[in-house]
NUVEX-733241 format. One record per residue (C-alpha): x, z, y; residue number from 1. Coordinates in steps of 0.02 Angstrom, whole numbers. Last residue first. Layout:
<atoms>
{east = X, up = Z, north = Y, pos = NUM}
...
</atoms>
This chain:
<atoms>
{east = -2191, up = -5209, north = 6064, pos = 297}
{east = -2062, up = -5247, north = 5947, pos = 296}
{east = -2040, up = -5046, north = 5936, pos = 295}
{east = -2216, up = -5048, north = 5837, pos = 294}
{east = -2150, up = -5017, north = 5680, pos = 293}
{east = -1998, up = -4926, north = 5653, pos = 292}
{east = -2057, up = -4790, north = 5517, pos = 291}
{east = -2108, up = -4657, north = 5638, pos = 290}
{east = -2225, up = -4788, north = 5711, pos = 289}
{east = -2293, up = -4835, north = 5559, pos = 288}
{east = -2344, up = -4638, north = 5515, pos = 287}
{east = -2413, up = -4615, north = 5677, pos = 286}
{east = -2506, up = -4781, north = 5669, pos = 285}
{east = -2572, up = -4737, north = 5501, pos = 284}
{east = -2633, up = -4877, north = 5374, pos = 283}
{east = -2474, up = -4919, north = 5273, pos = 282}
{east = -2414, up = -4730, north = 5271, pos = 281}
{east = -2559, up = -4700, north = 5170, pos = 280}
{east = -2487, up = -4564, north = 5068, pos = 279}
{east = -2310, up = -4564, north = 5107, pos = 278}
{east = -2215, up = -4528, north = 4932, pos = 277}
{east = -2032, up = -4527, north = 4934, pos = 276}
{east = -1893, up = -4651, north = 4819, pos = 275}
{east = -1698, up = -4599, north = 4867, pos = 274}
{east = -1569, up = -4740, north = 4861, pos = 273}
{east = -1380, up = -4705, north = 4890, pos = 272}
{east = -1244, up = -4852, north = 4914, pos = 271}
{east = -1091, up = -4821, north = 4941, pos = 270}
{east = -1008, up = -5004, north = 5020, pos = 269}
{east = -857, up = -5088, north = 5016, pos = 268}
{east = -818, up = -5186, north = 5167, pos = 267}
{east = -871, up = -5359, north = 5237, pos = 266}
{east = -1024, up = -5313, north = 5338, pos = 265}
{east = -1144, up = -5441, north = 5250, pos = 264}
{east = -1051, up = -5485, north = 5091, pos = 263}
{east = -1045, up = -5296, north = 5055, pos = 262}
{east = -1211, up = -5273, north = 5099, pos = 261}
{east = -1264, up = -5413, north = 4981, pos = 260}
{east = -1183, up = -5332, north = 4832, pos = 259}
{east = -1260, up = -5161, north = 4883, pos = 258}
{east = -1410, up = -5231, north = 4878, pos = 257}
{east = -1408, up = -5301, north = 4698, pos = 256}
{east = -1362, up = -5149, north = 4633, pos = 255}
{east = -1477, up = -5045, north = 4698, pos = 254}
{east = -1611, up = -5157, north = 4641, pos = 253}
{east = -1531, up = -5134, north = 4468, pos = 252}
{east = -1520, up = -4952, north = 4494, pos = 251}
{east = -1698, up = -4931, north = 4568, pos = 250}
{east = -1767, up = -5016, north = 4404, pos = 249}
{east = -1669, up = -4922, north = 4276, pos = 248}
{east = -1710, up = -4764, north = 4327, pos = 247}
{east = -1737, up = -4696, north = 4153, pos = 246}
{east = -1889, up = -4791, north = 4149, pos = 245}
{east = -1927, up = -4882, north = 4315, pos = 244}
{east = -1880, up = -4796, north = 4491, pos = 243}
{east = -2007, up = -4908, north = 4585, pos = 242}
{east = -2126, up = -4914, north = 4469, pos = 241}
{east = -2136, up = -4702, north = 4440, pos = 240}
{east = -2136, up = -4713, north = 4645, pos = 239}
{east = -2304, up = -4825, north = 4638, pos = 238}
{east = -2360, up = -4694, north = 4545, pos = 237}
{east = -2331, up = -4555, north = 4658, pos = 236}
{east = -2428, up = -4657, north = 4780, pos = 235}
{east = -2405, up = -4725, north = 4968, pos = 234}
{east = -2200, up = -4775, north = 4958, pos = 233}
{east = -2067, up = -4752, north = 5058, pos = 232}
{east = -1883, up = -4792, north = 4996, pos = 231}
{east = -1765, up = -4695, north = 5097, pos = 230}
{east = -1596, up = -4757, north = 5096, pos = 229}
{east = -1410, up = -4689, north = 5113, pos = 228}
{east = -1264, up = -4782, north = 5161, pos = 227}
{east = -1063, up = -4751, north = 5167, pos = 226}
{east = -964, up = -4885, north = 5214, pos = 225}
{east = -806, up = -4870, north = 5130, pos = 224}
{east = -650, up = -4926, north = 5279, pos = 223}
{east = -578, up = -4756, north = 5289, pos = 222}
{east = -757, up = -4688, north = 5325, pos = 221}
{east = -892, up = -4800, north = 5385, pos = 220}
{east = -1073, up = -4706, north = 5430, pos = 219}
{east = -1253, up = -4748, north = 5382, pos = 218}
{east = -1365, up = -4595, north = 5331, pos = 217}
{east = -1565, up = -4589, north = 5301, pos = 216}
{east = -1610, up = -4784, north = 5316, pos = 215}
{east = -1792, up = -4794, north = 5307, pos = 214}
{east = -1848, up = -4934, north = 5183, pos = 213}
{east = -2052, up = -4998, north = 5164, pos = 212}
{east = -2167, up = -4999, north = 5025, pos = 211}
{east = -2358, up = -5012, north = 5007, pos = 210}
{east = -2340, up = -5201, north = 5036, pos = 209}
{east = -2215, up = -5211, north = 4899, pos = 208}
{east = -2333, up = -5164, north = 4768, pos = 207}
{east = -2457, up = -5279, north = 4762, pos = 206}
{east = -2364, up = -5438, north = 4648, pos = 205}
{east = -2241, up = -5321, north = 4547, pos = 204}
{east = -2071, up = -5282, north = 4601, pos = 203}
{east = -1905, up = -5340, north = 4586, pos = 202}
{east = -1894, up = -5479, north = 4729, pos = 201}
{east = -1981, up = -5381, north = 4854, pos = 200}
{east = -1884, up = -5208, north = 4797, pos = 199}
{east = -1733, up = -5349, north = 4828, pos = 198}
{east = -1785, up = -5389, north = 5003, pos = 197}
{east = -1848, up = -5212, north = 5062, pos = 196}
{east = -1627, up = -5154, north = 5012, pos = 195}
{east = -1581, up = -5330, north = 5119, pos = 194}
{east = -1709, up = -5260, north = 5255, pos = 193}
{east = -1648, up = -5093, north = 5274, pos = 192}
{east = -1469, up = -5146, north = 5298, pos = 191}
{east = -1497, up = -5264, north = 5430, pos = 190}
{east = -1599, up = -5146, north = 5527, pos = 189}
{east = -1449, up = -5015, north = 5507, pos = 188}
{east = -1328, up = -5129, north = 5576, pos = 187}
{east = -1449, up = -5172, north = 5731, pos = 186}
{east = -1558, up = -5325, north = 5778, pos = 185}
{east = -1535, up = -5437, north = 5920, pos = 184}
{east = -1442, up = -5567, north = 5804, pos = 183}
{east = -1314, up = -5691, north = 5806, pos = 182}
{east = -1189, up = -5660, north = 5943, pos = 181}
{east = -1031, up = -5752, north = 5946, pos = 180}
{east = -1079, up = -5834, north = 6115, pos = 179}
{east = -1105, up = -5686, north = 6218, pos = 178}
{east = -1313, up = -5668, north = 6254, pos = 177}
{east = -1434, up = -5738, north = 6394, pos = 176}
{east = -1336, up = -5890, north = 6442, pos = 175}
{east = -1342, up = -5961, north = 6617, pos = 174}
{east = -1489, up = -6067, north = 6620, pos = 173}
{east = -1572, up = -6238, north = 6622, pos = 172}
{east = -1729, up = -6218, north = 6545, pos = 171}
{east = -1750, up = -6274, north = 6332, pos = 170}
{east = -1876, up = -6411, north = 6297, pos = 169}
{east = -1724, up = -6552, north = 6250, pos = 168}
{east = -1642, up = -6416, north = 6152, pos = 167}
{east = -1817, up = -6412, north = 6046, pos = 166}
{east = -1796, up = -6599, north = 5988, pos = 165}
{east = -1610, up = -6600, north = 5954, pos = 164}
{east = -1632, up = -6438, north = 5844, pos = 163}
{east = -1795, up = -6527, north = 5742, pos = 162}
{east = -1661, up = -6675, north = 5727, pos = 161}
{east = -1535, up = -6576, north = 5634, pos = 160}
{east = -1650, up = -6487, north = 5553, pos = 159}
{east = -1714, up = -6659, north = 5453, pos = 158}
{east = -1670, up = -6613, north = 5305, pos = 157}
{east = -1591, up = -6443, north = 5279, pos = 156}
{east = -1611, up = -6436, north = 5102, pos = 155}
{east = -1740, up = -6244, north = 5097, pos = 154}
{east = -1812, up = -6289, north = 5296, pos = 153}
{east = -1868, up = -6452, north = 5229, pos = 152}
{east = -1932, up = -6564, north = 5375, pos = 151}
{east = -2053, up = -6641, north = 5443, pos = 150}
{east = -2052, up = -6689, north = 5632, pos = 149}
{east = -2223, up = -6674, north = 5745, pos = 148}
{east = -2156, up = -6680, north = 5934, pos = 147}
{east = -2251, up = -6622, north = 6105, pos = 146}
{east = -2413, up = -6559, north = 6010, pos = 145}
{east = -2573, up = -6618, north = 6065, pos = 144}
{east = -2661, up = -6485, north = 5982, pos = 143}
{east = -2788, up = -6535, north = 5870, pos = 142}
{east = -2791, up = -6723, north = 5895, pos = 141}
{east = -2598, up = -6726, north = 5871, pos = 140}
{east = -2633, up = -6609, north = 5708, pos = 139}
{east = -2751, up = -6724, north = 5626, pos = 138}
{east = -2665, up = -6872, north = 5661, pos = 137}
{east = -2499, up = -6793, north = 5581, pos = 136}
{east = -2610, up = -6711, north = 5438, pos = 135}
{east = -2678, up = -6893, north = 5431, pos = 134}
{east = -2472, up = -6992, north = 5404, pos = 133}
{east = -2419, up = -6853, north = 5301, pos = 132}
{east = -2540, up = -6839, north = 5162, pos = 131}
{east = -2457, up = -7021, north = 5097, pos = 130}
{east = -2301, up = -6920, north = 5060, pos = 129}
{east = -2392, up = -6850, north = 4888, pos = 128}
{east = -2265, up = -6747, north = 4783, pos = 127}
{east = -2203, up = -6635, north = 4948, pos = 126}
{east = -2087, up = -6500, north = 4870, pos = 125}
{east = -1932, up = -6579, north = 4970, pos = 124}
{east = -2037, up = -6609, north = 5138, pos = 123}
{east = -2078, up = -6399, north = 5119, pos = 122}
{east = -2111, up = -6393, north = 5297, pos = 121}
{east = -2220, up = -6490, north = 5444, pos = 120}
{east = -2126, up = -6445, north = 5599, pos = 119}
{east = -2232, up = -6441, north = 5753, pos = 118}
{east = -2170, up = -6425, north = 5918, pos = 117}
{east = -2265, up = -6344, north = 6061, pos = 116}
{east = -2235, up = -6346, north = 6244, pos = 115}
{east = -2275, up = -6176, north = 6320, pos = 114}
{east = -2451, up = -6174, north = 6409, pos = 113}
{east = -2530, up = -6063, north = 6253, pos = 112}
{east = -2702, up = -6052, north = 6217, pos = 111}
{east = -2725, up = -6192, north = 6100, pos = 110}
{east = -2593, up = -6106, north = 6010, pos = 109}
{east = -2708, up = -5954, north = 5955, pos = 108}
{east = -2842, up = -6053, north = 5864, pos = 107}
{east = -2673, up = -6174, north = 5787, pos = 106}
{east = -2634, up = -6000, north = 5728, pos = 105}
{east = -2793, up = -5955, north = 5678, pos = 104}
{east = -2821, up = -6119, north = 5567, pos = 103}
{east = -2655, up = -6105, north = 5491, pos = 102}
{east = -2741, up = -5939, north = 5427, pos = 101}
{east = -2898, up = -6009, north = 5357, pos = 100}
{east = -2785, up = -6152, north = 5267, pos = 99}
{east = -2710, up = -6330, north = 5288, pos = 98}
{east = -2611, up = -6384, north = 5128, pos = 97}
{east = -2509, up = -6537, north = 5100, pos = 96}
{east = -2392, up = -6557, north = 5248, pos = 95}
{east = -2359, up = -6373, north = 5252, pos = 94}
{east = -2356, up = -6277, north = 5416, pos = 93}
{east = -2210, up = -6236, north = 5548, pos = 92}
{east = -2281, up = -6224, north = 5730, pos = 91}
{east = -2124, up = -6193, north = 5862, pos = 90}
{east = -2179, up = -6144, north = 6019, pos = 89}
{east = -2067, up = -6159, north = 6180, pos = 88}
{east = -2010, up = -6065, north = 6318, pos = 87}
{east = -2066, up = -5896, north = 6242, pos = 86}
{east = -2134, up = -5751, north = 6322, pos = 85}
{east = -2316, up = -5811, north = 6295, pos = 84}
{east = -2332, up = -5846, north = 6119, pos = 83}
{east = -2194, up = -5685, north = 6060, pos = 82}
{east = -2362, up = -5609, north = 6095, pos = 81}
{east = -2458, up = -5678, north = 5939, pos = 80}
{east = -2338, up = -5631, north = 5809, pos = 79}
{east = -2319, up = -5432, north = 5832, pos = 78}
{east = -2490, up = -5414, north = 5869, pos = 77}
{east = -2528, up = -5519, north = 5680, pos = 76}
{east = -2393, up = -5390, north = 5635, pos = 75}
{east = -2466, up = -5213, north = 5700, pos = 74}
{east = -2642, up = -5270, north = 5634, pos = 73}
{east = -2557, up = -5301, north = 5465, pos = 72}
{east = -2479, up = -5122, north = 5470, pos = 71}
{east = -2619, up = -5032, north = 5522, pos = 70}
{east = -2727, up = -5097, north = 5382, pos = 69}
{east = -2876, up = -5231, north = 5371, pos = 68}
{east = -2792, up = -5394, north = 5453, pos = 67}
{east = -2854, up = -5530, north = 5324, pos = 66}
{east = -2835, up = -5684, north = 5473, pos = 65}
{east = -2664, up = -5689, north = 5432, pos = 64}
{east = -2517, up = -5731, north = 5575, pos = 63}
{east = -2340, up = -5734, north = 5482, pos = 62}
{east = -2239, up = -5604, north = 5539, pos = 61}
{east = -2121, up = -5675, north = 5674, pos = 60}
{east = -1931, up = -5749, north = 5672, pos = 59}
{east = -1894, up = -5769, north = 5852, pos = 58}
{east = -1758, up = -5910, north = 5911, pos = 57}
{east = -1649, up = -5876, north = 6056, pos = 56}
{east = -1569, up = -6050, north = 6064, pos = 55}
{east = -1403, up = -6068, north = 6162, pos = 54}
{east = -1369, up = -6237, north = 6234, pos = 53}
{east = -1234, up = -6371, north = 6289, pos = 52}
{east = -1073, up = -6306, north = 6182, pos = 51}
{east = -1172, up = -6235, north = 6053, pos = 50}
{east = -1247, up = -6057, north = 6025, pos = 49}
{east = -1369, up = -5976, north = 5894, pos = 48}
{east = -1457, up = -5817, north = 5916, pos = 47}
{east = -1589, up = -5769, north = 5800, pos = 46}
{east = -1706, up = -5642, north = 5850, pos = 45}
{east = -1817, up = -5550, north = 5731, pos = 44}
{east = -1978, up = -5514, north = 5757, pos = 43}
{east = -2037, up = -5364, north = 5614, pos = 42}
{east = -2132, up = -5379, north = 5457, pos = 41}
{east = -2081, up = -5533, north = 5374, pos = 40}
{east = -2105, up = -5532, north = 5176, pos = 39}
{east = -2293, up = -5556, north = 5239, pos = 38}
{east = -2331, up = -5668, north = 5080, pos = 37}
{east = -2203, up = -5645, north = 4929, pos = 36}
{east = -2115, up = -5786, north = 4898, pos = 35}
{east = -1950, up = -5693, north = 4958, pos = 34}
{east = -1832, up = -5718, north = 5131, pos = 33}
{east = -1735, up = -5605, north = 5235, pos = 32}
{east = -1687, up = -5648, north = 5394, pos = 31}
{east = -1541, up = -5653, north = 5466, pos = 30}
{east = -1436, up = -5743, north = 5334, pos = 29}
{east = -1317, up = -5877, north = 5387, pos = 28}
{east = -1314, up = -6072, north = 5448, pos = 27}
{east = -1406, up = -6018, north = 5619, pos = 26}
{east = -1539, up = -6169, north = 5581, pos = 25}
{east = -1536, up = -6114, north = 5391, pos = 24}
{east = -1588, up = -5940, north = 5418, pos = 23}
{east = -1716, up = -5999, north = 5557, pos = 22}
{east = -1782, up = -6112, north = 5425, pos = 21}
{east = -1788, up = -5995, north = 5280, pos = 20}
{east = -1878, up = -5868, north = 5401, pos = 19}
{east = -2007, up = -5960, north = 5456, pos = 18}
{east = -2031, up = -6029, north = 5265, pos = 17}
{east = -2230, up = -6019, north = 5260, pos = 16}
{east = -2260, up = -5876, north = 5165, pos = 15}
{east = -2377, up = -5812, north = 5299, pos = 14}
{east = -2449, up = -5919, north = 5400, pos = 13}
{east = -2346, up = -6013, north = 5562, pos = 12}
{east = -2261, up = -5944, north = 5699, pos = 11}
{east = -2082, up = -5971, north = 5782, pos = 10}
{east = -2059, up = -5951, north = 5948, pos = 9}
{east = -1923, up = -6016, north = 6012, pos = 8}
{east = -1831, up = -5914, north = 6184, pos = 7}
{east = -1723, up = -6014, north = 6308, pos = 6}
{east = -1550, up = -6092, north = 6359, pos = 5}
{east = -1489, up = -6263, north = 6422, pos = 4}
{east = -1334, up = -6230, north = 6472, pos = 3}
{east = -1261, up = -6185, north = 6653, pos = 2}
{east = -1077, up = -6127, north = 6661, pos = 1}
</atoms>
């Protein structure tokens, strides 16, 4: 049977809430989510399906006009084509704050023949609601967006409608994906990004850009899911931060990523984290591309 079905792009800065919103649109945890800027490294589909529609949303890295290493080239790349595959463009900015990078994304929208929808976030952390009424006049004369809704990706308010809005943009289509699908992304992927979430929550401002999480081993015996992880670093003393004194740190991150694996695939789970040194890892397309990076494109 025929639904309305097609691909969302969602782009915005860095830091933004892309991820919080998609997370909240498909009611469970995709993507993973921190304050730190450029948490989001790969695109990530989200895969939600209703009785008249199935919406293929993509999760990007947030576009940043500072590109100066491998890896931020690889994500602003990452970002902008997801533009012209999708059906329809979803813009998420702040209501109160317009910056150099929202800038180059509404640079790189003007380019794009998909419908765009903006969504102006953070409506709960918004003290001033008089700034909505000229960023709304400013955008409209910027892009001519199809719909401007606010909402607040962290309550929910408002989703509802931004759903309604973007079904009505969707093609009529047989659907793409089964209907208890969620994600396009693997086990292992999953896994990797909780244990990068918690070193992003643990860690120190700069460090967890020079990071990233290779898993090693992943295999279910007797209903214990047995996981290893490689924790990649650039410096050996970025690894002495990592592991903390007497290994404290990496056990309490450790800790806290097992207990979301567990919630995640429903077992109990072994977990094993290792800490290696990758000088410039960061900066080296072999090195990225060994690493997982790159296979969005």
């Amino acid at each position: 049977m025929a639904k309305r079905v097609g691909f969302i792009a969602i782009v915005g800065r860095p830091n933004v809430g892309k991820s919080t919103l998609m997370n909240r649109i498909l009611g469970q945890k995709i993507s993973i989510t921190s304050r730190r800027p450029q948490t989001t490294r790969h695109c990530i589909f989200g895969i939600k399906t209703t009785e008249r529609a199935q919406f293929i949303y993509l999760d990007t890295p947030g576009l940043h006009k500072e590109a100066k290493r491998a890896m931020n080239r690889y994500m602003n790349r990452a970002a902008s084509q997801t533009l012209h595959d999708a059906d329809v463009v979803l813009f998420l900015l702040e209501g109160d704050r317009w910056s150099e990078d929202d800038e180059l994304v509404a640079g790189k929208l003007r380019q794009v023949k998909a419908p765009i929808v903006v969504a102006i976030n953070k409506l709960d952390k918004l003290k001033h609601k008089d700034v909505l009424l000229p960023r709304m006049a400013q955008l409209q004369a910027l892009l001519a967006p199809a719909e401007i809704i606010p909402v607040s990706a962290r309550t929910g308010r408002n989703v509802a409608l931004l759903e309604q809005t973007l079904e009505g943009y969707l093609p009529e289509s047989h659907p793409l994906f089964p209907d208890d699908q969620v994600t396009n992304r693997s086990e292992r992927f999953l896994a990797a990004e909780i244990i990068r979430e918690k070193l992003m929550r643990n860690l120190g401002d700069e460090l967890p850009f020079y990071l990233t999480v290779e898993i090693e081993h992943f295999k279910e015996e007797k209903g214990l899911l047995r996981m290893g992880a490689l924790i990649w670093v650039e410096r050996k003393g970025q690894k002495a931060i990592v592991i903390g004194k007497r290994g404290e740190k990496l056990k309490q991150i450790g800790s806290q990523a097992r207990l979301e694996l567990e919630t995640l695939f429903d077992r109990k789970v072994f977990l094993e984290l290792w800490v290696r040194v990758k000088e410039g890892w960061s900066d080296d397309v072999r090195a990225l591309r060994s690493l997982g990076y790159g296979e969005d494109e």
